[in-house]
FIZALUM-506245 format. One record per residue (C-alpha): x, y, z; residue in three letters; residue number from 1. Coordinates in Angstrom, 2 decimals, padded with zeros to 5 digits, m for minus. Layout:
BEGIN
ATOM       x       y       z code pos
ATOM       X       Y       Z  ALA NUM
...
! end
This chain:
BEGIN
ATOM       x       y       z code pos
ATOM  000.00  000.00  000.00  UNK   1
ATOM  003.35  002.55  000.85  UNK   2
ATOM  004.73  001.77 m002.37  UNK   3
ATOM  001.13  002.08 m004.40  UNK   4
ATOM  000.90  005.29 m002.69  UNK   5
ATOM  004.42  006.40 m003.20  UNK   6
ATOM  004.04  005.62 m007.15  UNK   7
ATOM  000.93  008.06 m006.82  UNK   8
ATOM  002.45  010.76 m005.76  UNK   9
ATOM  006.04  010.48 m008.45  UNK  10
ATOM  003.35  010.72 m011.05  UNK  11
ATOM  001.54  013.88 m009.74  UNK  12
ATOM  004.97  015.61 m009.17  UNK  13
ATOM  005.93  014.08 m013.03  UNK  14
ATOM  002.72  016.05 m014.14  UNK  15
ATOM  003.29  019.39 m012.90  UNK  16
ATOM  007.16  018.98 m013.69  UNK  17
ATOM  005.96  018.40 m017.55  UNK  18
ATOM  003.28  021.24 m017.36  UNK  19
ATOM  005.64  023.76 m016.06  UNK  20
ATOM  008.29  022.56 m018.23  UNK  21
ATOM  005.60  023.24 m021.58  UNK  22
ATOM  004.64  026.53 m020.47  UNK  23
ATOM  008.13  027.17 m020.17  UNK  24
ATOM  009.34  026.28 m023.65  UNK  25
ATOM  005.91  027.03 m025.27  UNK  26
ATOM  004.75  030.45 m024.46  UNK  27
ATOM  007.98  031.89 m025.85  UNK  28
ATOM  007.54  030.73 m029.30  UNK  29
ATOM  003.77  031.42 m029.39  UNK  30
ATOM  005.28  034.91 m028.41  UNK  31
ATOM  008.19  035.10 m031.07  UNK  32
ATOM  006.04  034.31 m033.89  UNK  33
ATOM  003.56  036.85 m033.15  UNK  34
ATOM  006.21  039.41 m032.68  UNK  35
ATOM  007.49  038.74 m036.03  UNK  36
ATOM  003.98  039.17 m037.59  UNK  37
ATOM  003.54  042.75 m035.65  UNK  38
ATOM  006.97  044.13 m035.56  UNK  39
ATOM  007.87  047.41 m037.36  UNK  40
ATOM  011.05  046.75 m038.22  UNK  41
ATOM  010.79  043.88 m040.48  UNK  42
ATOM  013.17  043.74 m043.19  UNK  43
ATOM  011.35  043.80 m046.94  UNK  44
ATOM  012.03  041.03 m047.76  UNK  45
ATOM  010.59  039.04 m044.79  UNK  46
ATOM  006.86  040.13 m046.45  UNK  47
ATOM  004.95  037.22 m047.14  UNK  48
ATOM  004.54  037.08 m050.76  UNK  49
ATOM  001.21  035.58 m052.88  UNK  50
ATOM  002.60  034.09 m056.12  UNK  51
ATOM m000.19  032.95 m058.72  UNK  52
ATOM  000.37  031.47 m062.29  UNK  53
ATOM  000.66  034.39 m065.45  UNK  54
ATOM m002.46  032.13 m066.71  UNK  55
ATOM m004.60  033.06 m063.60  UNK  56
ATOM m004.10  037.08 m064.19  UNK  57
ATOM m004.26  036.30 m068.47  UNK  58
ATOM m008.12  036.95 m069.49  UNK  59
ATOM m007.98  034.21 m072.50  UNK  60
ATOM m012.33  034.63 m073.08  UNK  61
ATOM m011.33  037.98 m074.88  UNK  62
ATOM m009.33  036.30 m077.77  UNK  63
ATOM m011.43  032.85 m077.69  UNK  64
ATOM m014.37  035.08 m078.36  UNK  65
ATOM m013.02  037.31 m081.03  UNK  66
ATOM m011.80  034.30 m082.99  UNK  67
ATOM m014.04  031.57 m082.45  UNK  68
ATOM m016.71  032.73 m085.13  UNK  69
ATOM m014.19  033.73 m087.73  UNK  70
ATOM m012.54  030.10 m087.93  UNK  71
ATOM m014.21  027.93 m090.48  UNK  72
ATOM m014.08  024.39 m091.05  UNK  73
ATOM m012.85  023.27 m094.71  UNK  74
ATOM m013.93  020.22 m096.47  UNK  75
ATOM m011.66  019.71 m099.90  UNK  76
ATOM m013.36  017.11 m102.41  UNK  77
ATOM m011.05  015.68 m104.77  UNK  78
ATOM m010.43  012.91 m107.28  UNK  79
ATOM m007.42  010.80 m106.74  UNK  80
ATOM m006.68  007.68 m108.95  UNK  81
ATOM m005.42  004.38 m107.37  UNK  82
ATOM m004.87  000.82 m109.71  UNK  83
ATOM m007.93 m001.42 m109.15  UNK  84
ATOM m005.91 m004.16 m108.31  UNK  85
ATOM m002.39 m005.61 m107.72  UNK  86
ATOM m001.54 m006.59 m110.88  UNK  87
ATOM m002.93 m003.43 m112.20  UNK  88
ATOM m000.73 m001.68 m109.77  UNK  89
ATOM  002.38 m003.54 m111.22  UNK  90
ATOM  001.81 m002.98 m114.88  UNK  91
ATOM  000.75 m000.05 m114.21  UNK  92
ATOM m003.07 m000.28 m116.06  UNK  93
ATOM m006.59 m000.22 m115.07  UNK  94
ATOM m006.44  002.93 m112.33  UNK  95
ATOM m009.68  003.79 m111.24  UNK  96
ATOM m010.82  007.30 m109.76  UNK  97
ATOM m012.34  007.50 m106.05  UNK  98
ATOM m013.49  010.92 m104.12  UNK  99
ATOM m010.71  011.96 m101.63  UNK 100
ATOM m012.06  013.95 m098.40  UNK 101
ATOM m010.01  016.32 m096.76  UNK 102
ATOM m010.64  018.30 m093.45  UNK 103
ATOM m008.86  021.30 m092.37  UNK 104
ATOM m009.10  024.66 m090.96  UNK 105
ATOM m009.38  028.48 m092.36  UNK 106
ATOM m009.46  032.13 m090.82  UNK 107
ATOM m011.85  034.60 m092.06  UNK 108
ATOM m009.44  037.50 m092.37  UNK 109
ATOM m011.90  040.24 m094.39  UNK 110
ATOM m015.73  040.79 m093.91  UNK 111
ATOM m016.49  040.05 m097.00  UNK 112
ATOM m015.16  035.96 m097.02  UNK 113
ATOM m011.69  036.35 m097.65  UNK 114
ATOM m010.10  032.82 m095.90  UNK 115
ATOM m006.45  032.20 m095.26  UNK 116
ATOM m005.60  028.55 m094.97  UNK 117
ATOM m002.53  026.19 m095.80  UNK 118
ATOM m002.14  025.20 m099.12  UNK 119
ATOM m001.84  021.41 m098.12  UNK 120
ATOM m005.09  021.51 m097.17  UNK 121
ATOM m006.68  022.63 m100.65  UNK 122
ATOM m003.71  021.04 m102.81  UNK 123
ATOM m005.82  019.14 m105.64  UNK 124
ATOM m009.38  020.42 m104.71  UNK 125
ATOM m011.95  020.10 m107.23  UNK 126
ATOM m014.83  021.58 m104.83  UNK 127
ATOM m014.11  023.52 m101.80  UNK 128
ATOM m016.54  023.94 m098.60  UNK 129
ATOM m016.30  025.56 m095.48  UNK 130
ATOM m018.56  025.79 m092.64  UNK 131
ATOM m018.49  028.47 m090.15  UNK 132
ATOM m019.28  028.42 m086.02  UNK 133
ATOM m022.90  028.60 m086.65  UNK 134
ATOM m022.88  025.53 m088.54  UNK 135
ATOM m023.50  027.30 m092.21  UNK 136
ATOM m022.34  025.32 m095.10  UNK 137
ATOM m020.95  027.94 m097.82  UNK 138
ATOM m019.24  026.81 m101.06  UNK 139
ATOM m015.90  028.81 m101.29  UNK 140
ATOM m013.93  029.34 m104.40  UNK 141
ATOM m009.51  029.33 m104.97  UNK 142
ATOM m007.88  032.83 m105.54  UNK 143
ATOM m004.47  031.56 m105.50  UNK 144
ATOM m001.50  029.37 m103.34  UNK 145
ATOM  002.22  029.97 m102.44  UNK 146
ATOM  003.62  026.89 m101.96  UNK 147
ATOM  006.79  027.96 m100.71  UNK 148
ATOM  005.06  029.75 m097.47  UNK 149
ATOM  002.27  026.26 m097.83  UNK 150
ATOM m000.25  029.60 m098.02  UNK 151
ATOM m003.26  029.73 m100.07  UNK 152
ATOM m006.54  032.14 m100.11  UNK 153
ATOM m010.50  031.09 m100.49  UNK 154
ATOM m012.91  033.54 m101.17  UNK 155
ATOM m016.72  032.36 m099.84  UNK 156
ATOM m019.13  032.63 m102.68  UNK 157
ATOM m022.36  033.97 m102.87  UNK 158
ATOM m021.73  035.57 m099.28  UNK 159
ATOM m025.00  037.86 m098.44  UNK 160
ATOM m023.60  039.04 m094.97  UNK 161
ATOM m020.79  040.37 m093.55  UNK 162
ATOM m018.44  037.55 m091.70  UNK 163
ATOM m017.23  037.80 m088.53  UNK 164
ATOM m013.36  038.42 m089.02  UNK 165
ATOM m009.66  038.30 m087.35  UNK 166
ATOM m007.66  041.17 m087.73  UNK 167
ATOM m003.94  040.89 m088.53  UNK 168
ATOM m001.36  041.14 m085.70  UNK 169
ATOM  002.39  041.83 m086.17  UNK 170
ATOM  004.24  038.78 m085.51  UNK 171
ATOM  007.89  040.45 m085.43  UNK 172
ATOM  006.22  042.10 m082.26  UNK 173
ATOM  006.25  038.82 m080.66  UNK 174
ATOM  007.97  037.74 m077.60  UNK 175
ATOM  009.13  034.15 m076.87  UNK 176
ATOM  007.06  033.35 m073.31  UNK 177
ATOM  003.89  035.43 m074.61  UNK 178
ATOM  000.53  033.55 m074.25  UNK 179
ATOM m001.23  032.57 m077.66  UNK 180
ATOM m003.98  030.59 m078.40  UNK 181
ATOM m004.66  027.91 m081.20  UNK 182
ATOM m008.12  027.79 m082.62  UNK 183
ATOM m009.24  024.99 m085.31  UNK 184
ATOM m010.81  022.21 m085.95  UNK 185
ATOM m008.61  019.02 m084.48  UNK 186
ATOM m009.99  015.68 m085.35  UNK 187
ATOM m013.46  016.91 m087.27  UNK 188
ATOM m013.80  019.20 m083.53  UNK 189
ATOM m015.41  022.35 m084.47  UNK 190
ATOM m014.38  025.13 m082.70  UNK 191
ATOM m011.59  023.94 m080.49  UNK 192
ATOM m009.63  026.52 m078.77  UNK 193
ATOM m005.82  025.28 m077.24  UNK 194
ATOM m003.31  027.57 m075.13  UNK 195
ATOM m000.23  027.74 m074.67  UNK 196
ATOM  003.28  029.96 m074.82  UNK 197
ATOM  005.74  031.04 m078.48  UNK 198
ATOM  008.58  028.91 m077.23  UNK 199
ATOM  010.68  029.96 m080.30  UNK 200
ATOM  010.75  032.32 m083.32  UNK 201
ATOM  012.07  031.62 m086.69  UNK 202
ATOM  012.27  028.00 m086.62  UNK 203
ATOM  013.42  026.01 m089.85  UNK 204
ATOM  012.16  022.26 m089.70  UNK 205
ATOM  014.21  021.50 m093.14  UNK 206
ATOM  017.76  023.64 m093.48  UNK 207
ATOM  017.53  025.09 m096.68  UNK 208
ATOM  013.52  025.66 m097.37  UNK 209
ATOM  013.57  029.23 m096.38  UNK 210
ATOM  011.23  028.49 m093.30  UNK 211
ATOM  010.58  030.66 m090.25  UNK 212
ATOM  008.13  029.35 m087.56  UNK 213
ATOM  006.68  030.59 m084.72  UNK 214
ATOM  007.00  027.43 m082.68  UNK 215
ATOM  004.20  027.45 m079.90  UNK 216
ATOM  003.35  024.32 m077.38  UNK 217
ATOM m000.42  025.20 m077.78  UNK 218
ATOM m002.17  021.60 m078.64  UNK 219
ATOM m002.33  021.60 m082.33  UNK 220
ATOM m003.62  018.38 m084.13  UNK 221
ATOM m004.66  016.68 m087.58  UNK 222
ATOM m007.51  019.18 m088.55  UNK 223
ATOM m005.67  022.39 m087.03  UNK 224
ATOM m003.86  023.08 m090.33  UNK 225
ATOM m004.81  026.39 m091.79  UNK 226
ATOM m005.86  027.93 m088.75  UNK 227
ATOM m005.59  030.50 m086.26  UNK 228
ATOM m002.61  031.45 m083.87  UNK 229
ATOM m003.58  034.62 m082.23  UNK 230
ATOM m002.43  036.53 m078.73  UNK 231
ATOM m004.50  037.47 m076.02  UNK 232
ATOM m005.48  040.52 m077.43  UNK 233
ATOM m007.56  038.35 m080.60  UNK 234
ATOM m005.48  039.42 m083.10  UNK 235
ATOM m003.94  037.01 m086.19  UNK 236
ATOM m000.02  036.58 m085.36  UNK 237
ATOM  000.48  033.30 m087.19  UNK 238
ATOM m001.29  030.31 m089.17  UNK 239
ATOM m001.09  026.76 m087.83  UNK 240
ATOM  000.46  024.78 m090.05  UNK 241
ATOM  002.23  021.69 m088.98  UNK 242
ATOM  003.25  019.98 m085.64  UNK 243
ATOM  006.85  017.83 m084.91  UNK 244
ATOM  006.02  013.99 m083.80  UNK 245
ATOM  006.92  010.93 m084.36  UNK 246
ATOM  003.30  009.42 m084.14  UNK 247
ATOM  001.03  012.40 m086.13  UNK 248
ATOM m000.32  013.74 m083.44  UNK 249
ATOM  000.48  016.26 m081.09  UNK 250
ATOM  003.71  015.97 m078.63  UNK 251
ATOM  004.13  019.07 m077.55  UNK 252
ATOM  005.17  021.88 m080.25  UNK 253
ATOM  003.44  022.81 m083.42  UNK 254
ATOM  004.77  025.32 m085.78  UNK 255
ATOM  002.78  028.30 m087.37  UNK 256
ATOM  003.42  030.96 m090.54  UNK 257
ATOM  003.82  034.52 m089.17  UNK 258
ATOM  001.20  036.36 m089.71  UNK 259
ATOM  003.12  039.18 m091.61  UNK 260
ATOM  004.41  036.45 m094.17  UNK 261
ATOM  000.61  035.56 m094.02  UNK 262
ATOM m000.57  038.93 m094.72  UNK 263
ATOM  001.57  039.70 m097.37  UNK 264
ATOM  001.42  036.41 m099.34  UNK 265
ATOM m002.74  037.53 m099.08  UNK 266
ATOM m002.01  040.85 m100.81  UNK 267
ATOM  000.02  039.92 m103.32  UNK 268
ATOM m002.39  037.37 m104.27  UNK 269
ATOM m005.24  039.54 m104.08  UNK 270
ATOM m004.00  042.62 m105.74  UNK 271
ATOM m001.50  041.04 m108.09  UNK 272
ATOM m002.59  037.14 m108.75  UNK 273
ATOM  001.02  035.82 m107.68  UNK 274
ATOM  003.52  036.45 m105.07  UNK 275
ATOM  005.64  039.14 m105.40  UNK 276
ATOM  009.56  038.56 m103.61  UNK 277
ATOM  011.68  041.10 m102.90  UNK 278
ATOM  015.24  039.67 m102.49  UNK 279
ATOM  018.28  041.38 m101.33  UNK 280
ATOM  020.67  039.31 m103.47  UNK 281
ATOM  023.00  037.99 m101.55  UNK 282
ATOM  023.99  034.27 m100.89  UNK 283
ATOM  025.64  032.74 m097.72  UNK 284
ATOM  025.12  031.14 m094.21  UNK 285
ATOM  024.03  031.47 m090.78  UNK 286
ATOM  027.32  031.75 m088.47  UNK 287
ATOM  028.22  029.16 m085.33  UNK 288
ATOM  031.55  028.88 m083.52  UNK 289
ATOM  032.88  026.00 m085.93  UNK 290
ATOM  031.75  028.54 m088.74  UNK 291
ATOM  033.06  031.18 m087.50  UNK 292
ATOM  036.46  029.86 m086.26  UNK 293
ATOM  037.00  028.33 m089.98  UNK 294
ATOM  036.18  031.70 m091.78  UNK 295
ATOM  038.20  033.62 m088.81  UNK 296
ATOM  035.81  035.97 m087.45  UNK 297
ATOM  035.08  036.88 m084.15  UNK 298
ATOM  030.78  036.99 m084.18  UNK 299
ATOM  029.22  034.34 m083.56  UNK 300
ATOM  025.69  035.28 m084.83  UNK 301
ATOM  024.65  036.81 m087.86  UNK 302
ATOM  024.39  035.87 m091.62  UNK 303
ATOM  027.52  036.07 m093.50  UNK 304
ATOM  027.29  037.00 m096.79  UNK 305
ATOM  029.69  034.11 m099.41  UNK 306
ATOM  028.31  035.71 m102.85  UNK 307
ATOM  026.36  038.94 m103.67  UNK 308
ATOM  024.14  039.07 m106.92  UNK 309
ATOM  024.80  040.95 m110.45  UNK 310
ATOM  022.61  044.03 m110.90  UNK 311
ATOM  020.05  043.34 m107.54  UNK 312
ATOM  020.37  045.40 m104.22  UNK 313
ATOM  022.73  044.22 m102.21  UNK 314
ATOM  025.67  045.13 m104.70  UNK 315
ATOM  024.34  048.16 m105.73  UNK 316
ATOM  024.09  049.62 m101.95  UNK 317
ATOM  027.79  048.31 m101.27  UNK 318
ATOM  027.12  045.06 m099.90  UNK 319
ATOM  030.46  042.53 m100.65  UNK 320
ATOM  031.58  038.70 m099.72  UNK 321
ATOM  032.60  038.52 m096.50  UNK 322
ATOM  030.59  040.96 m094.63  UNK 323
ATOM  028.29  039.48 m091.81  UNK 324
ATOM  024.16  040.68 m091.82  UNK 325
ATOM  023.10  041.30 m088.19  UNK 326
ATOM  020.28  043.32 m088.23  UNK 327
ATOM  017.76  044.48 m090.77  UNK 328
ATOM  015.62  047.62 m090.03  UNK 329
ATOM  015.64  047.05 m086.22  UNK 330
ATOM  015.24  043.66 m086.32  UNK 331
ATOM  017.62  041.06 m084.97  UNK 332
ATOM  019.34  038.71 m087.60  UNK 333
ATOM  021.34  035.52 m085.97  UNK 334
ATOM  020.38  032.94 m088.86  UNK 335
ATOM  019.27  032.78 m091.93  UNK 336
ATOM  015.67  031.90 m091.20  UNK 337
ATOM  015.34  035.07 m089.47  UNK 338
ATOM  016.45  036.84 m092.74  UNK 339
ATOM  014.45  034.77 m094.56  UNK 340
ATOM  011.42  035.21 m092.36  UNK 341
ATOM  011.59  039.35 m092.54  UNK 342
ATOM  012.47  039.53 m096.05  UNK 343
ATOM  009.22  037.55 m096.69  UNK 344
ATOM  007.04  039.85 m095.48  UNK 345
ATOM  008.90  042.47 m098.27  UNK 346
ATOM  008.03  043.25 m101.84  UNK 347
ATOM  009.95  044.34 m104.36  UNK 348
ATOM  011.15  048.02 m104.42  UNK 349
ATOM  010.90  047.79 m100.67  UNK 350
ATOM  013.79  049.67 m098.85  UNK 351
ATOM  015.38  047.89 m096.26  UNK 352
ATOM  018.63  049.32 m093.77  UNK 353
ATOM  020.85  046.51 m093.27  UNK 354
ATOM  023.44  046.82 m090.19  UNK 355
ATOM  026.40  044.31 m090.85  UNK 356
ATOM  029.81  043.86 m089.82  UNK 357
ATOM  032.75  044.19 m092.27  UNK 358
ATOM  036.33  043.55 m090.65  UNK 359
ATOM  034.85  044.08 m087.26  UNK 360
ATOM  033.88  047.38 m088.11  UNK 361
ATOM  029.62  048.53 m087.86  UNK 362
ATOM  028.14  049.72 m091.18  UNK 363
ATOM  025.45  050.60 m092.21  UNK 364
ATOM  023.60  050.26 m095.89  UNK 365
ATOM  019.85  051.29 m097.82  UNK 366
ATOM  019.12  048.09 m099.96  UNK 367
ATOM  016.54  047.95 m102.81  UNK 368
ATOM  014.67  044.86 m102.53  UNK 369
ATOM  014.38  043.33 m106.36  UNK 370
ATOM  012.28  040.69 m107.87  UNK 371
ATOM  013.14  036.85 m107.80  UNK 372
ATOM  015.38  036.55 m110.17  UNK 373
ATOM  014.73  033.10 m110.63  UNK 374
ATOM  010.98  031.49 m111.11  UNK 375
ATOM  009.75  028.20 m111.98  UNK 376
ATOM  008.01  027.37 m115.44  UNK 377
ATOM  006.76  024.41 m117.00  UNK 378
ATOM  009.41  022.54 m115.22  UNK 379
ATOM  012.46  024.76 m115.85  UNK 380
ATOM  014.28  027.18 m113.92  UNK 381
ATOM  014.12  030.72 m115.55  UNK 382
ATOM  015.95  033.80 m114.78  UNK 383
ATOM  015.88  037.65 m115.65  UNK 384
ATOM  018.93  038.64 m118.52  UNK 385
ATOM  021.57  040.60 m117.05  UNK 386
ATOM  022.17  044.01 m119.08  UNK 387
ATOM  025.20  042.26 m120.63  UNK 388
ATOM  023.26  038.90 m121.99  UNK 389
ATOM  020.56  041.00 m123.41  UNK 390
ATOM  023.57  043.32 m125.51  UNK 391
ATOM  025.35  040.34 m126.09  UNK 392
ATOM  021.91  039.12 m128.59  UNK 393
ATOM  020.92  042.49 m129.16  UNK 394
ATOM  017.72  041.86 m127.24  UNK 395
ATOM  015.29  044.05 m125.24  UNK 396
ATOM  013.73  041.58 m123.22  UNK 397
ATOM  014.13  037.97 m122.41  UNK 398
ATOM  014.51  035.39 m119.61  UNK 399
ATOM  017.21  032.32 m119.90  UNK 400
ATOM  016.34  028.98 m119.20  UNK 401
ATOM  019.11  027.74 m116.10  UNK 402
ATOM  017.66  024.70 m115.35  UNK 403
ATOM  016.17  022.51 m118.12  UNK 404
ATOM  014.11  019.36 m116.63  UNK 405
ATOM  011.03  019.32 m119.11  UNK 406
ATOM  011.48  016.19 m120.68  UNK 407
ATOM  009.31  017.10 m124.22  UNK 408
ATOM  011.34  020.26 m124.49  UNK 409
ATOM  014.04  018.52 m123.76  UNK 410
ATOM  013.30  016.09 m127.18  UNK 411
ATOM  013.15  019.24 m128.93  UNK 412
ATOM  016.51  020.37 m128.17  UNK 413
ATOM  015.68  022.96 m125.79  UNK 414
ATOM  018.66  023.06 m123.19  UNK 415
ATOM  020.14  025.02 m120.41  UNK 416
ATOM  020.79  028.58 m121.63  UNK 417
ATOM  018.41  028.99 m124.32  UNK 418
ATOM  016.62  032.15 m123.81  UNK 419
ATOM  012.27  032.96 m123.63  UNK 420
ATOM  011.56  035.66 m125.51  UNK 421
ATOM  007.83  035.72 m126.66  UNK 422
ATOM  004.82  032.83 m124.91  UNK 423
ATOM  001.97  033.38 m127.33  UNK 424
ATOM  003.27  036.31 m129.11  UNK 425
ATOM  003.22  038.70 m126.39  UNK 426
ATOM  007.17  039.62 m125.20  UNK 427
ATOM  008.38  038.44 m121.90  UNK 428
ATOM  010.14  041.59 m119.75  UNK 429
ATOM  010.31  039.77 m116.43  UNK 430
ATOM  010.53  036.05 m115.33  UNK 431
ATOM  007.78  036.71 m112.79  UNK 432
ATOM  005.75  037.20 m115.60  UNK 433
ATOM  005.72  033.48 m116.32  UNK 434
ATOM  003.93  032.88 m112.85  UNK 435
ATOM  000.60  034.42 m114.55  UNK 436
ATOM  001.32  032.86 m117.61  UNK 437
ATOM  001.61  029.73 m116.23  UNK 438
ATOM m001.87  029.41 m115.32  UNK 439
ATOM m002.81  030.03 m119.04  UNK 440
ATOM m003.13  028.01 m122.03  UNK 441
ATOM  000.29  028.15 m123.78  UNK 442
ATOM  000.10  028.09 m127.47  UNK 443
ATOM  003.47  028.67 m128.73  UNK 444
ATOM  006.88  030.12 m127.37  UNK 445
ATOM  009.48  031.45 m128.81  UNK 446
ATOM  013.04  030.30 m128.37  UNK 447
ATOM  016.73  031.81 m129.10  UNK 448
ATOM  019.91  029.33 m128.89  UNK 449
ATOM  023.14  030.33 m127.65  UNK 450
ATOM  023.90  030.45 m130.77  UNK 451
ATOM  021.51  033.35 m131.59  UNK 452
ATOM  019.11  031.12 m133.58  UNK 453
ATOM  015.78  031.27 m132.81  UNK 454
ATOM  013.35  028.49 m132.40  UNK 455
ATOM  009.39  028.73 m132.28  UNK 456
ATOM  008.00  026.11 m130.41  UNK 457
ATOM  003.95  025.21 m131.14  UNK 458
ATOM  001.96  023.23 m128.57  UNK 459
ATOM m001.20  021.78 m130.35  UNK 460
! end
């Protein structure tokens, strides 16, 4: 009973030993922390700070809602042949024709049904319809394509309202990290709106192809080709027009056409039928330390110049081998897709003030953008006569023939340097005069040899 009582009492004295010893150690921290909180003489940076996502304080209903109604859905009917069977397939005989179906996306750019889309998603079209956010089936007629951008233009017929419409943006005024939105029509999904950030700017998928990209990681599928990239303020900055991956779909980038390329190819179609170029006239590479090290300079970015052009801009402002492009009115140039990318938003007679480095020095030239010199044509490769060719055959207009791969012509005897003078009797000033031409029956053309003799050629 002594020792049950004796336990007792250690465990009463344990108690208030451990409460004593808890209000000891407790009640100044309870204390510290609320000093901390009511103090005075904090320092800054001890302010407790809220930090929220960019997307919570980014209003993206604004731009969903000014776009939404001005991005169509295309369908493309068109007749493809196919053999009807194997063996037809080997000896090549019997192909039969069958309706191809192809979906894509457009943006309504005018009120009036002007539509901007890719040109892979038209390419072959016999009959064209689109089908806007109200679910209105119109049929929509071709105004022209630019392969080389993979642009092309619709224009909705029989249109007795005005459309709802995008307005252009300017895309050099983009920022990598800005917040864009991708609206089309994924997978036959009308009306599908995607965010997501530019994560680069002048991206070439295929060295060589004159490409610049915005490349975005907004969700961009089969069906989104051909339509809209725009910022948070609604407006166009680019046309969605093909996505990286390994398995078709999306992965996570997808690459649209500036909108100024997009624009401007537009124009030119609309006011001139064809694509009008304005080139500098110079030929090179984009620099990188191994490229730079072997030509022994010291930059590391910029576009150095290997060749300038005869009688175009470049050479007439001063421009010479060896001197290294790094900016073009304001803009930044570190590759050649930038250069490619501005100068494709440029027509000819276009001044543009190149900045470029020659021995290390800064300098400064006014270039005259001219016309492509060099334009394809019934499967040749055609270029304008230099002032010296056309004396040299007492001529006063002509094009020459560089790059001879029309097999027919090529049983006639036509060959590389044989000159175009006259395509259905009417003279030929310019070679981007043959991209109109093109498009029209060609009756006859006229010919001159190296030699100086001239050839007519009839096509029956």
């Amino acid at each position: 009973m002594k020792k049950a009582g004796l336990l007792l009492i250690v465990a009463i004295l344990g108690g208030i030993i451990s409460l004593i010893g808890y209000n000891s150690f407790s009640s100044p921290s309870i204390a510290f922390d609320s000093e901390i909180v009511t103090s005075q003489n904090i320092p800054a940076n001890y302010i407790p700070t809220v930090v929220r996502d960019a997307a919570e304080n980014t209003n993206f209903t604004v731009a969903a809602d000014k776009t939404i109604n001005a991005v169509v859905h295309i369908k493309n009917t068109g007749i493809v042949s196919s053999p009807s069977s194997i063996w037809d397939y080997f000896n090549g005989a019997g192909n039969m024709h069958r309706t191809r179906i192809g979906m894509g996306s457009g943006v309504i750019v005018s009120p009036d049904g002007y539509i901007i889309t890719n040109n892979h998603v038209i390419e072959d079209s016999k009959q064209l319809e689109v089908k806007t956010n109200d679910n209105k089936v119109y049929e929509a007629e071709l105004v022209g394509t630019d392969p080389s951008t993979d642009i092309a233009v619709l224009k909705i017929l029989d249109a007795k309202k005005d459309f709802s419409f995008v307005r252009f943006g300017d895309s050099d005024q983009t920022k990598i990290g800005e917040w864009v939105l991708a609206v089309g029509n994924p997978f036959n999904l009308t009306s599908t709106v995607t965010a997501g950030i530019i994560s680069a700017k002048a991206r070439d998928l295929f060295d060589g192809k004159n490409q610049s990209f915005i490349q975005t990681d907004a969700a961009v599928n089969t069906g989104n080709s051909g339509g809209a990239l725009v910022n948070t303020e609604g407006d166009l900055i680019g046309i969605n027009t093909a996505i990286t991956s390994e398995t078709g779909s999306y992965i996570g980038y997808s690459f649209a056409v500036p909108s100024n390329i997009a624009k401007k190819v537009f124009e030119d179609i609309i006011e001139f039928g064809d694509v009008q170029k304005g080139l500098l006239g110079v030929r090179g590479q984009s620099l990188n330390s191994a490229i730079s090290e072997e030509l022994d300079i010291e930059t590391t970015e910029g576009f150095y110049i290997a060749s300038v052009d005869e009688e175009m801009g470049a050479k007439k402002a001063g421009l010479q081998e060896g001197d290294v492009i790094q900016n073009l009115d304001g803009v930044k140039i570190s590759k050649f897709s930038e250069l490619s990318g501005y100068l494709g938003s440029k027509r000819p007679g276009d001044k543009v003030t190149v900045h470029f480095l020659r021995d290390g020095v800064k300098k400064t030239a006014l270039v005259t953008l001219t016309k492509n010199a060099m334009v394809e044509f019934l499967s040749m490769r055609v270029k304008n006569l230099s002032k010296k060719e056309l004396k040299k055959y007492d001529l006063d207009q002509g094009v020459k023939i560089i790059d001879q791969n029309n097999p027919n012509l090529h049983r006639l005897g036509i060959r590389n340097g044989y000159i175009i003078t006259h395509i259905n009797g009417d003279s030929i000033n310019d070679a981007s005069e043959l991209m109109r031409i093109r498009r029209e029956t060609i009756n006859d053309i006229l010919f001159i040899a190296p030699d100086g003799e001239r050839e007519r050629i009839i096509f029956n």
